[in-house]
mmCIF file of the N, C-alpha and C atoms, coordinates in Angstrom:
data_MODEL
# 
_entry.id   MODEL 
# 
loop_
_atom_site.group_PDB 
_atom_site.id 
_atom_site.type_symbol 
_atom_site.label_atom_id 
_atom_site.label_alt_id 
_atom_site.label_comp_id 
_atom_site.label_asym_id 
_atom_site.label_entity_id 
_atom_site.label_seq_id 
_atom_site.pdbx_PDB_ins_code 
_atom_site.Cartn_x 
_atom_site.Cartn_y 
_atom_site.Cartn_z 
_atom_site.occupancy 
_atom_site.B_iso_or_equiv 
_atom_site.pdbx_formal_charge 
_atom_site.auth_seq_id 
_atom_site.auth_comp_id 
_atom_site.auth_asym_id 
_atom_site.auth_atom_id 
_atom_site.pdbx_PDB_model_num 
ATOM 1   N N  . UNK A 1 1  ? 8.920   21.132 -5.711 1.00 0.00 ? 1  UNK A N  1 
ATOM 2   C CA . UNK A 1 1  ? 8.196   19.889 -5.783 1.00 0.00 ? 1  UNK A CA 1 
ATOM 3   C C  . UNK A 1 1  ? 6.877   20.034 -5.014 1.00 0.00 ? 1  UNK A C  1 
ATOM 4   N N  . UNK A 1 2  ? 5.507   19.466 -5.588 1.00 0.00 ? 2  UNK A N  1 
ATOM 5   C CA . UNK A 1 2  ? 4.636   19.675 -5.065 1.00 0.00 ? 2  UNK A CA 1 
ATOM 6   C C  . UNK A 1 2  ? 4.178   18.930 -4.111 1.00 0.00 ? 2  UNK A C  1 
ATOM 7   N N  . UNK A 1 3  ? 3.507   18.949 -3.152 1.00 0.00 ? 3  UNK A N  1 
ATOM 8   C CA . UNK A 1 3  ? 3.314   18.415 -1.695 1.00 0.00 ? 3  UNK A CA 1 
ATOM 9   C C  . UNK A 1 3  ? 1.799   17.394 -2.213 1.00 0.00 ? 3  UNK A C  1 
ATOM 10  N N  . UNK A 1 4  ? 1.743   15.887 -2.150 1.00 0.00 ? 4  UNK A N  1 
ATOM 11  C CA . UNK A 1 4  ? 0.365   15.505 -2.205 1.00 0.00 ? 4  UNK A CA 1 
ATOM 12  C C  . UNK A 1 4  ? -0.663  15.770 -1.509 1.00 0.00 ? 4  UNK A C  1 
ATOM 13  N N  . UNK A 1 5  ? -2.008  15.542 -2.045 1.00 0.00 ? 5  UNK A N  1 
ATOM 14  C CA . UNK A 1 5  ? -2.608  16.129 -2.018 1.00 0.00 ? 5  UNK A CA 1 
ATOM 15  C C  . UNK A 1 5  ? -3.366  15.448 -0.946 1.00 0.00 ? 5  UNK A C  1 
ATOM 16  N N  . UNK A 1 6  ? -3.110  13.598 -0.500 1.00 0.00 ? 6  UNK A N  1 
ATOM 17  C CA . UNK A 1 6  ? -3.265  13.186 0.616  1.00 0.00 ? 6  UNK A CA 1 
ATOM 18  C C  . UNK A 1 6  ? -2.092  12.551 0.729  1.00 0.00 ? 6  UNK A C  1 
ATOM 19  N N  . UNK A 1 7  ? -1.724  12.479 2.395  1.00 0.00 ? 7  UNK A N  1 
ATOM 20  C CA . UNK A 1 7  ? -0.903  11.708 2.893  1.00 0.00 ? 7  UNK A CA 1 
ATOM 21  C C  . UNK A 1 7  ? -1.193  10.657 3.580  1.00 0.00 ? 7  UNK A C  1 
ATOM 22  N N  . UNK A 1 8  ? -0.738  9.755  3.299  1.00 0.00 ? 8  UNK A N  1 
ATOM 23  C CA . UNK A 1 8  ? -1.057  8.429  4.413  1.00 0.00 ? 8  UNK A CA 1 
ATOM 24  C C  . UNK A 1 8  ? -0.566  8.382  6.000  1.00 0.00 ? 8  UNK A C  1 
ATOM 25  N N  . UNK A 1 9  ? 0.133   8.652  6.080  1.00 0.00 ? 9  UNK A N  1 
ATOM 26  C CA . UNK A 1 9  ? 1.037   8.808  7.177  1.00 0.00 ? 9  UNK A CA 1 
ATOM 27  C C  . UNK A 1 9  ? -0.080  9.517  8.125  1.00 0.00 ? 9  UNK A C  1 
ATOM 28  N N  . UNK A 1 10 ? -0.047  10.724 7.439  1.00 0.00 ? 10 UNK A N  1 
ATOM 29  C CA . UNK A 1 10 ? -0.867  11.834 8.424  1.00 0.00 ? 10 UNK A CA 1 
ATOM 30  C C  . UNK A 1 10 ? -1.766  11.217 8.597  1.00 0.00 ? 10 UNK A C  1 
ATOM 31  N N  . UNK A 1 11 ? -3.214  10.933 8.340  1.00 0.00 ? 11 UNK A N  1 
ATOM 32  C CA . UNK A 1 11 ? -4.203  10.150 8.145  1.00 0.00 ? 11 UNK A CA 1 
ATOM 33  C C  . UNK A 1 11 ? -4.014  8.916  9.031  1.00 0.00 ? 11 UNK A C  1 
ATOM 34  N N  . UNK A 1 12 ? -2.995  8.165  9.021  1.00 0.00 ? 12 UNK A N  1 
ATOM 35  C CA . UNK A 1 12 ? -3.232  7.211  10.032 1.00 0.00 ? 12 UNK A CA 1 
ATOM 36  C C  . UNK A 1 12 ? -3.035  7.624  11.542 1.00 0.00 ? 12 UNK A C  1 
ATOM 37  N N  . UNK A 1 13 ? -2.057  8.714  11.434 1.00 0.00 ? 13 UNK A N  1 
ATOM 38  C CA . UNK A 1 13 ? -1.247  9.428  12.653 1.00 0.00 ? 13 UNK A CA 1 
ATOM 39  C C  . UNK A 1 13 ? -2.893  9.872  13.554 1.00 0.00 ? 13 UNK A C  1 
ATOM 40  N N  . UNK A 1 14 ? -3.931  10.596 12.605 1.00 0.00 ? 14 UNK A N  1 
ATOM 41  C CA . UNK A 1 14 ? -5.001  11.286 12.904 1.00 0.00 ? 14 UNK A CA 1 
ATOM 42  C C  . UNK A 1 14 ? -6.224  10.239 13.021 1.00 0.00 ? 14 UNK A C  1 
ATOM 43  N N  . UNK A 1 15 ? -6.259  8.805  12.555 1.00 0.00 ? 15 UNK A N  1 
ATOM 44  C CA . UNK A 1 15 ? -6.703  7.677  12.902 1.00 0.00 ? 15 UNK A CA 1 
ATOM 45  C C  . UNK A 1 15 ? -6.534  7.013  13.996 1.00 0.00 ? 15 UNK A C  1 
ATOM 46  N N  . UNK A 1 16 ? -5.314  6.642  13.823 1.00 0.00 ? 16 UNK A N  1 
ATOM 47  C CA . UNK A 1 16 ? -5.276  5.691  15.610 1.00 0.00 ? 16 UNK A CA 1 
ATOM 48  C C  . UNK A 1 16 ? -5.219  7.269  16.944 1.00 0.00 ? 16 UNK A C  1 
ATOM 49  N N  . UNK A 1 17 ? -4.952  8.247  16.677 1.00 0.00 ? 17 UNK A N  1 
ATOM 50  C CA . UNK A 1 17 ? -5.206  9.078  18.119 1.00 0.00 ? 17 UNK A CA 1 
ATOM 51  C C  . UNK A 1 17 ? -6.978  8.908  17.927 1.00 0.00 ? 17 UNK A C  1 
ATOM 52  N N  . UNK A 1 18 ? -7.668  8.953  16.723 1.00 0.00 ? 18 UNK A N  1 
ATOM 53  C CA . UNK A 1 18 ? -9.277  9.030  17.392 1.00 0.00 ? 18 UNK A CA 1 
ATOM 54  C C  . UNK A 1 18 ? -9.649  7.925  18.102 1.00 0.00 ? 18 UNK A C  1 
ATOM 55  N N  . UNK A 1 19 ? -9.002  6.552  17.498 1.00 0.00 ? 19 UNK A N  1 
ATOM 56  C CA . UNK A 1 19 ? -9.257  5.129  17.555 1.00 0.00 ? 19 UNK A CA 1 
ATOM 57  C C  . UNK A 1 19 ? -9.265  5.189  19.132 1.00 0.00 ? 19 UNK A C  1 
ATOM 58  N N  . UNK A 1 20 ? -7.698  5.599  19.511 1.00 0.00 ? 20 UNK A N  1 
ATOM 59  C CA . UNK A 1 20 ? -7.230  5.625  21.351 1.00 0.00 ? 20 UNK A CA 1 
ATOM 60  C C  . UNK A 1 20 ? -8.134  6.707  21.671 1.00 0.00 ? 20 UNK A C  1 
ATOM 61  N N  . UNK A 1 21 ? -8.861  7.461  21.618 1.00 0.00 ? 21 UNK A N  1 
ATOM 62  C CA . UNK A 1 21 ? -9.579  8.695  22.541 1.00 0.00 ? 21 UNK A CA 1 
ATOM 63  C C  . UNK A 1 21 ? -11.257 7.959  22.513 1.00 0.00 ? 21 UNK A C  1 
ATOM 64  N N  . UNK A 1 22 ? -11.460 7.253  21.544 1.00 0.00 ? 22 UNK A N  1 
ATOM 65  C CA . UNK A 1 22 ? -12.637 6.557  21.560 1.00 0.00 ? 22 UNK A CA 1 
ATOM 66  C C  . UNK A 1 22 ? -12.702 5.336  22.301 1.00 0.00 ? 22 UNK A C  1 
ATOM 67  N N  . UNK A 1 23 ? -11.350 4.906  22.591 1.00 0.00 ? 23 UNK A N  1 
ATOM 68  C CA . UNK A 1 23 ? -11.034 3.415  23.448 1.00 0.00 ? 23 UNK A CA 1 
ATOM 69  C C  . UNK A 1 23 ? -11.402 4.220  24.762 1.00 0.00 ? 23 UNK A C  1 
ATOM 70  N N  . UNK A 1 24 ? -10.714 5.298  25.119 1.00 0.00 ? 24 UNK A N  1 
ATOM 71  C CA . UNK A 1 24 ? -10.354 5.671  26.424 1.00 0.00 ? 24 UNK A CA 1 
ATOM 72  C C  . UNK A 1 24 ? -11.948 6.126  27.292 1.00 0.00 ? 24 UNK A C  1 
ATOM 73  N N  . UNK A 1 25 ? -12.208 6.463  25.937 1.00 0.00 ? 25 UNK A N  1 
ATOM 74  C CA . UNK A 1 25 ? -13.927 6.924  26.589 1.00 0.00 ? 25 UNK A CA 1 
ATOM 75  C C  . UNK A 1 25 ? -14.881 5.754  26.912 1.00 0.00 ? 25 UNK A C  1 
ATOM 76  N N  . UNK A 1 26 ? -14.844 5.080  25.958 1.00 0.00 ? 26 UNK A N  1 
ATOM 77  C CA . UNK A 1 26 ? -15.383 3.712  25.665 1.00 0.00 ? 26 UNK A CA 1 
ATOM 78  C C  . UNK A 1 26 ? -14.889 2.507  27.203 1.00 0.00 ? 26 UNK A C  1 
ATOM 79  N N  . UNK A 1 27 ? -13.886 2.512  27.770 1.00 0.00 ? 27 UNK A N  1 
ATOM 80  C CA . UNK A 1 27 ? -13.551 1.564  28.705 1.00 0.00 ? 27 UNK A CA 1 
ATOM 81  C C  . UNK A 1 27 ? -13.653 2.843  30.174 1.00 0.00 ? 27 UNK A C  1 
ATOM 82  N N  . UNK A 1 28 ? -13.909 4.291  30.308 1.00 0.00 ? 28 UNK A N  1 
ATOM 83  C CA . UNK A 1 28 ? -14.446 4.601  31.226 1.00 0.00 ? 28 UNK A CA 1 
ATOM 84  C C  . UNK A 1 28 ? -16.039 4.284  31.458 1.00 0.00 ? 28 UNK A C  1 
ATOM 85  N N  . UNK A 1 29 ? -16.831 4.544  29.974 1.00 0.00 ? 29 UNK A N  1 
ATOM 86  C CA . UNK A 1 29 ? -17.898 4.116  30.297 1.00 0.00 ? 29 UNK A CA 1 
ATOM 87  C C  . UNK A 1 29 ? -18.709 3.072  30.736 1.00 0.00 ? 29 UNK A C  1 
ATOM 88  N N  . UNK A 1 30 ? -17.832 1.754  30.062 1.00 0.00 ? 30 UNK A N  1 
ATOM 89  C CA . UNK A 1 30 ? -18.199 0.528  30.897 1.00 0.00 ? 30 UNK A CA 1 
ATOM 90  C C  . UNK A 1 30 ? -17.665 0.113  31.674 1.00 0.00 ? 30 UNK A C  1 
ATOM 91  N N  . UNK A 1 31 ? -16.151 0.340  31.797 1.00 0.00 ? 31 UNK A N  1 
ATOM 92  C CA . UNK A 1 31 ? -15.310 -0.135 33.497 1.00 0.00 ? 31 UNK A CA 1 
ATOM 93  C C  . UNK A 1 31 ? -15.580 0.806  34.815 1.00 0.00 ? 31 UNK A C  1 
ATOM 94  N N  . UNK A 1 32 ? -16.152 1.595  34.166 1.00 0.00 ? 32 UNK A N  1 
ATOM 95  C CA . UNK A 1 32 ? -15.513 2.887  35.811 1.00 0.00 ? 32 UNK A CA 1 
ATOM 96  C C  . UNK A 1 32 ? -14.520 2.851  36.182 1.00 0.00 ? 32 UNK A C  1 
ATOM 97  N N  . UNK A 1 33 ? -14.125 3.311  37.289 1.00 0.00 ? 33 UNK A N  1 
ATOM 98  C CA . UNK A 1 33 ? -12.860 3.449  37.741 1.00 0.00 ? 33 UNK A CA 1 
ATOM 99  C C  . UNK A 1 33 ? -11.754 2.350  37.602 1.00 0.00 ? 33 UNK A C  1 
ATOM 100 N N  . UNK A 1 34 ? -12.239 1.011  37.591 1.00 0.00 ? 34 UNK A N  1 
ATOM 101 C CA . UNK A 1 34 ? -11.677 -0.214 36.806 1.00 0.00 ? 34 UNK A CA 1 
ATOM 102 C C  . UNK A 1 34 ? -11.040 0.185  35.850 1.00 0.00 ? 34 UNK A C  1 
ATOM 103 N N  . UNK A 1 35 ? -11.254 0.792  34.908 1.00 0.00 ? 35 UNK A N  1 
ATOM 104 C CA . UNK A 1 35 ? -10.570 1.248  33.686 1.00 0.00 ? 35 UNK A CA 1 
ATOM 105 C C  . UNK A 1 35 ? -9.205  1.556  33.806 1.00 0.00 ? 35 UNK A C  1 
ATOM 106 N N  . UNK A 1 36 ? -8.653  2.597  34.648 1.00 0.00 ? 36 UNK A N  1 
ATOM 107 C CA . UNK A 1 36 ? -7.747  3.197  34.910 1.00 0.00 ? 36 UNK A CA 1 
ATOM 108 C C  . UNK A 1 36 ? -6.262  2.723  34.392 1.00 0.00 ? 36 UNK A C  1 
ATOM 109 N N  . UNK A 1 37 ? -5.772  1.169  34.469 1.00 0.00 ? 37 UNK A N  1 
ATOM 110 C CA . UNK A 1 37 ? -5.013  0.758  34.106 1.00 0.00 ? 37 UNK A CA 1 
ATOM 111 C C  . UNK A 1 37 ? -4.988  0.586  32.516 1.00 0.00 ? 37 UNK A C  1 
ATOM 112 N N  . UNK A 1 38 ? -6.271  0.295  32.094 1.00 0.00 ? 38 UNK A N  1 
ATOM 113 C CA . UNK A 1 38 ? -6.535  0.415  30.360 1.00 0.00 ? 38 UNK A CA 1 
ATOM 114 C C  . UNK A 1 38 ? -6.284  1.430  29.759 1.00 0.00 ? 38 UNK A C  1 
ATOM 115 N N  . UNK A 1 39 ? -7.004  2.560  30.553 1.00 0.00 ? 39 UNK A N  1 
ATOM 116 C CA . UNK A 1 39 ? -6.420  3.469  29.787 1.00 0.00 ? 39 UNK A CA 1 
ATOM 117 C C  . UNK A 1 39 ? -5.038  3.988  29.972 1.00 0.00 ? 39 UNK A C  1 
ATOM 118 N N  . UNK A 1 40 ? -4.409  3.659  30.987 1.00 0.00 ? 40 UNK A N  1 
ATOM 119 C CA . UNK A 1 40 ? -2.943  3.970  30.472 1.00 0.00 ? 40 UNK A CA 1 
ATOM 120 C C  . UNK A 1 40 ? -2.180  3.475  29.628 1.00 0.00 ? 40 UNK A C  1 
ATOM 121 N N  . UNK A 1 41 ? -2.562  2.200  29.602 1.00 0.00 ? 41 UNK A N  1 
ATOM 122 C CA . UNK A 1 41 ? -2.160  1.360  28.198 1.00 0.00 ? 41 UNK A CA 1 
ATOM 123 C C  . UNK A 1 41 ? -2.139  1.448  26.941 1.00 0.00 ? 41 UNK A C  1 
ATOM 124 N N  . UNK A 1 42 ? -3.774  2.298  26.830 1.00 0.00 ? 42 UNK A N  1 
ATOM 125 C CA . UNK A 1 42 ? -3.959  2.949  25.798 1.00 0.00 ? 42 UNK A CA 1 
ATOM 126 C C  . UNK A 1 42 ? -3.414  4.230  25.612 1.00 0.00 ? 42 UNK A C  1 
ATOM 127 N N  . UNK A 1 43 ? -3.282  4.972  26.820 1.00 0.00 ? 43 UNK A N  1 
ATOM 128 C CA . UNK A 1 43 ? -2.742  6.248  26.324 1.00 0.00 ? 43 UNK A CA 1 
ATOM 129 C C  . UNK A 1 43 ? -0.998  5.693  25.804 1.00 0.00 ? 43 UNK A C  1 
ATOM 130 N N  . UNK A 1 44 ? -0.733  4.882  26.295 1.00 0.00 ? 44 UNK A N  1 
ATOM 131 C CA . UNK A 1 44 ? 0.852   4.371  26.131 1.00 0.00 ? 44 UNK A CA 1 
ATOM 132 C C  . UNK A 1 44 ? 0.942   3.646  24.461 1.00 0.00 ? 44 UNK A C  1 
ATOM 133 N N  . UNK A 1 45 ? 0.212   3.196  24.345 1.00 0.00 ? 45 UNK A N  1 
ATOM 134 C CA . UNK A 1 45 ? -0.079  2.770  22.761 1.00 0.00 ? 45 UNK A CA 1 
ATOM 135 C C  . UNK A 1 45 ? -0.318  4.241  21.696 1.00 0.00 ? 45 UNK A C  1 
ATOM 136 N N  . UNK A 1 46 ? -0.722  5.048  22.353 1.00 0.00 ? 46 UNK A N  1 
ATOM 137 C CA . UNK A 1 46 ? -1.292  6.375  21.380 1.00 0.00 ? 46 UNK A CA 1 
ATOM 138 C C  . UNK A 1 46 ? 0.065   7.216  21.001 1.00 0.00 ? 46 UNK A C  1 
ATOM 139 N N  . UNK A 1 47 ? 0.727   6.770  22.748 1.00 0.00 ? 47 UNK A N  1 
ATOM 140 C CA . UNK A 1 47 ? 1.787   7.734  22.475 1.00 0.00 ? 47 UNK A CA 1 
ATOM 141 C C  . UNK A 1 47 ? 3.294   6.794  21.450 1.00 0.00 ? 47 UNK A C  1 
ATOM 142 N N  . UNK A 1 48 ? 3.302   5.869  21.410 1.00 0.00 ? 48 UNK A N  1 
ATOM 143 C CA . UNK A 1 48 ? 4.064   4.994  20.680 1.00 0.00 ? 48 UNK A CA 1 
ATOM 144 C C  . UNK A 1 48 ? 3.845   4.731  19.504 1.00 0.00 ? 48 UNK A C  1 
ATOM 145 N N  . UNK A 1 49 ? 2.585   4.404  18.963 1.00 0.00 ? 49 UNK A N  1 
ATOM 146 C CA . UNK A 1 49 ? 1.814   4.989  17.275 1.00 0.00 ? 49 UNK A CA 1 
ATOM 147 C C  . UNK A 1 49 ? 2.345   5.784  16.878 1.00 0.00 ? 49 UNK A C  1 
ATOM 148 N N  . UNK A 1 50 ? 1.916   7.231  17.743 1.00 0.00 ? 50 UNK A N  1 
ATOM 149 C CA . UNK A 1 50 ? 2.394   8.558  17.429 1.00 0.00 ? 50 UNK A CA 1 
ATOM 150 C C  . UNK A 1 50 ? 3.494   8.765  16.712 1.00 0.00 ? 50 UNK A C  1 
ATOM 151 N N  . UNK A 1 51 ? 5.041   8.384  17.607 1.00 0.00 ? 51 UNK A N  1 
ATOM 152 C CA . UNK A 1 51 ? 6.195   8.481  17.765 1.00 0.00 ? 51 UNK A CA 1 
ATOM 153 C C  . UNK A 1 51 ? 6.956   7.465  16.375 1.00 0.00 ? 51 UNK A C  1 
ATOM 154 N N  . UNK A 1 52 ? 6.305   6.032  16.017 1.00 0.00 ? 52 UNK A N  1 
ATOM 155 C CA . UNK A 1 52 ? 6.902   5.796  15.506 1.00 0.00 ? 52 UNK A CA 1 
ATOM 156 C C  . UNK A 1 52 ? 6.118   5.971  13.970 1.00 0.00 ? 52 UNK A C  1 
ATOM 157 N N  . UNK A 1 53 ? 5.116   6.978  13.338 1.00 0.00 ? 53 UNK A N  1 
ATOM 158 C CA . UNK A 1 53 ? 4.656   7.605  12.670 1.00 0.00 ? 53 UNK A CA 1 
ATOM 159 C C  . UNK A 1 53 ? 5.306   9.205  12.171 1.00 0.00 ? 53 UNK A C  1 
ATOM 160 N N  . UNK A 1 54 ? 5.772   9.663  13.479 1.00 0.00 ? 54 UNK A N  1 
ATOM 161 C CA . UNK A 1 54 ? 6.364   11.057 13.305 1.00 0.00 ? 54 UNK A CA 1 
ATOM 162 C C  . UNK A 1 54 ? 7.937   10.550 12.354 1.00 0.00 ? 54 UNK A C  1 
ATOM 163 N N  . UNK A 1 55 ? 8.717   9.012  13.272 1.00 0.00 ? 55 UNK A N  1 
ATOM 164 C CA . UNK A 1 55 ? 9.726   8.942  13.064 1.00 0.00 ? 55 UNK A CA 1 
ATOM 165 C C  . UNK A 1 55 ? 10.163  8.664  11.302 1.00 0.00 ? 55 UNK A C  1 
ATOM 166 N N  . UNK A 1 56 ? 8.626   7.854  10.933 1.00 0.00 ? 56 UNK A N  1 
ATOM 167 C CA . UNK A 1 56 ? 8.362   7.650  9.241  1.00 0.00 ? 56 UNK A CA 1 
ATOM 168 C C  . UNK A 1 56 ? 8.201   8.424  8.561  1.00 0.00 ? 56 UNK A C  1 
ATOM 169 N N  . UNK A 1 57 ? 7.480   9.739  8.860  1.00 0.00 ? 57 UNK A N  1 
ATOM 170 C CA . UNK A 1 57 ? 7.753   10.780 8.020  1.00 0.00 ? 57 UNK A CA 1 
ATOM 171 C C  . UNK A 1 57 ? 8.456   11.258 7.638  1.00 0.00 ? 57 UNK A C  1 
ATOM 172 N N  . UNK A 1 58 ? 9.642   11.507 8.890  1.00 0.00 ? 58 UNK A N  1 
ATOM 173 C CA . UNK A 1 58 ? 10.921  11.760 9.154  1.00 0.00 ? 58 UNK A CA 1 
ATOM 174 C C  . UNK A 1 58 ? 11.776  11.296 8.004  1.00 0.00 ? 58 UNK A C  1 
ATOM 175 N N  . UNK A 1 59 ? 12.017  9.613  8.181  1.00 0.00 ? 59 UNK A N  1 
ATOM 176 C CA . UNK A 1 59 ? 12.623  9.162  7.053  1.00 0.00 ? 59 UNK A CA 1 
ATOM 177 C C  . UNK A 1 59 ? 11.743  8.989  5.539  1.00 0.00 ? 59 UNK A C  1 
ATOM 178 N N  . UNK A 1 60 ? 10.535  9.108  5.414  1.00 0.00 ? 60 UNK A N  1 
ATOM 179 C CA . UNK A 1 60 ? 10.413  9.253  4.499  1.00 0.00 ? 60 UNK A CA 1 
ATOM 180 C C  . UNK A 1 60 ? 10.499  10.860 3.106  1.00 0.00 ? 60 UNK A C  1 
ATOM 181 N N  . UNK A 1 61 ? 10.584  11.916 4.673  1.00 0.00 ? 61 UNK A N  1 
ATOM 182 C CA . UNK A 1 61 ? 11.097  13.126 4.119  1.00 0.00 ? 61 UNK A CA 1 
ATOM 183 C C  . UNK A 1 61 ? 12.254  13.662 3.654  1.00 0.00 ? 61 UNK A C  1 
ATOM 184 N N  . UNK A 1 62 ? 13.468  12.694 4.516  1.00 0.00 ? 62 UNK A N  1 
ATOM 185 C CA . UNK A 1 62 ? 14.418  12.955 4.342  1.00 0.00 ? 62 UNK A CA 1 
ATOM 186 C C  . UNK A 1 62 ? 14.730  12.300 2.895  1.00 0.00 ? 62 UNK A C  1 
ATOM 187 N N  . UNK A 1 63 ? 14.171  10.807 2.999  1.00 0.00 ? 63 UNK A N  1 
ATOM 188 C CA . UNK A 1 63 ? 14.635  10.152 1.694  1.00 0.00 ? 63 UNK A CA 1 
ATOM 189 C C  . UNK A 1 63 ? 14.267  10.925 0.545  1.00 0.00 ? 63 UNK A C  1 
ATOM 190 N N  . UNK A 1 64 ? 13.147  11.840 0.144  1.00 0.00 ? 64 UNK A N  1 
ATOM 191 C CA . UNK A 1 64 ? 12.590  12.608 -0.988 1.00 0.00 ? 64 UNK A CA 1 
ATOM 192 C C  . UNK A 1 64 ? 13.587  13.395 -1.417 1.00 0.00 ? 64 UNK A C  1 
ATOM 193 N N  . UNK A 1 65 ? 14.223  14.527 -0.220 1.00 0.00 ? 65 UNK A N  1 
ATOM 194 C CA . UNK A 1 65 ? 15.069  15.537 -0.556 1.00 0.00 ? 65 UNK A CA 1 
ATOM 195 C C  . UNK A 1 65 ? 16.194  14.525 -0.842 1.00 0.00 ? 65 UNK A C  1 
ATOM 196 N N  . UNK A 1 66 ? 17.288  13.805 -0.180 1.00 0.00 ? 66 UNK A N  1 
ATOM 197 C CA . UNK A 1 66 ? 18.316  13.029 -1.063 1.00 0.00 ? 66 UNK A CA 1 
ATOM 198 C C  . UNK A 1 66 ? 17.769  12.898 -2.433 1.00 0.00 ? 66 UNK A C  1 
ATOM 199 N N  . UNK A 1 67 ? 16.394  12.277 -3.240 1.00 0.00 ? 67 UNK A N  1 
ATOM 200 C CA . UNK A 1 67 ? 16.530  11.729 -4.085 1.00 0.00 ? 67 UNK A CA 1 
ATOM 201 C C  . UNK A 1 67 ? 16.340  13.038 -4.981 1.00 0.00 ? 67 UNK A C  1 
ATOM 202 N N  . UNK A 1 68 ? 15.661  14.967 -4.601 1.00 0.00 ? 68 UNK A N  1 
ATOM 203 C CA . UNK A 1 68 ? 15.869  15.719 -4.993 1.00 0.00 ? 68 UNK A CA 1 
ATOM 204 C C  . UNK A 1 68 ? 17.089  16.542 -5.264 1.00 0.00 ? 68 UNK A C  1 
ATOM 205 N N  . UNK A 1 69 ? 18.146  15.628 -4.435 1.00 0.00 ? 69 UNK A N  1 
ATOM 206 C CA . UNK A 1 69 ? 19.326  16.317 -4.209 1.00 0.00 ? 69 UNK A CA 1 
ATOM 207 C C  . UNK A 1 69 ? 20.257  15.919 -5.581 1.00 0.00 ? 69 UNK A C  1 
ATOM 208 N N  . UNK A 1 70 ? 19.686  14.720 -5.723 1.00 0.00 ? 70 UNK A N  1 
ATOM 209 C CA . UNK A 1 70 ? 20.373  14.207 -7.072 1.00 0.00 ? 70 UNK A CA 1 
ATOM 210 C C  . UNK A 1 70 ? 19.864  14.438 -8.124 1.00 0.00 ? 70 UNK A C  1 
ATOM 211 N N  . UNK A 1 71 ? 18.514  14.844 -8.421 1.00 0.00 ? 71 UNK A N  1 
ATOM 212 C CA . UNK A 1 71 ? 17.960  14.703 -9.842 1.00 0.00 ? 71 UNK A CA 1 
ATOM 213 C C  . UNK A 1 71 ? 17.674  15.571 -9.928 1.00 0.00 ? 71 UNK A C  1 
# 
């Protein structure tokens, strides 16, 4: 079976980490050291995106092969 040729998943996975690395830069440059708590927030949001993106692929990979398993 052939693999598409874009994925959504990936693409958003590779979206919100630029979105959070552009936040993180973006609230050092105008908070200064103020920031510090934002960006953990944000890094805590990047890493939770992440995770529940990896976990959709997951089931959406698994569901493909079941439905290859049958047909």
């Amino acid at each position: 079976m052939a693999k598409p040729a874009f994925d959504i998943l990936r693409a958003l996975a590779i979206a919100s980490q630029a979105v959070g690395l552009i936040a993180v830069i973006t609230l050092e440059t105008v908070m200064g050291d103020a920031a510090r708590p934002w960006q953990g927030l944000t890094l805590g949001l990047m890493i939770a995106s992440a995770l529940v993106l990896a976990v959709a692929r997951t089931y959406r990979r698994n569901r493909q092969r079941k439905q290859a398993n049958r047909g």
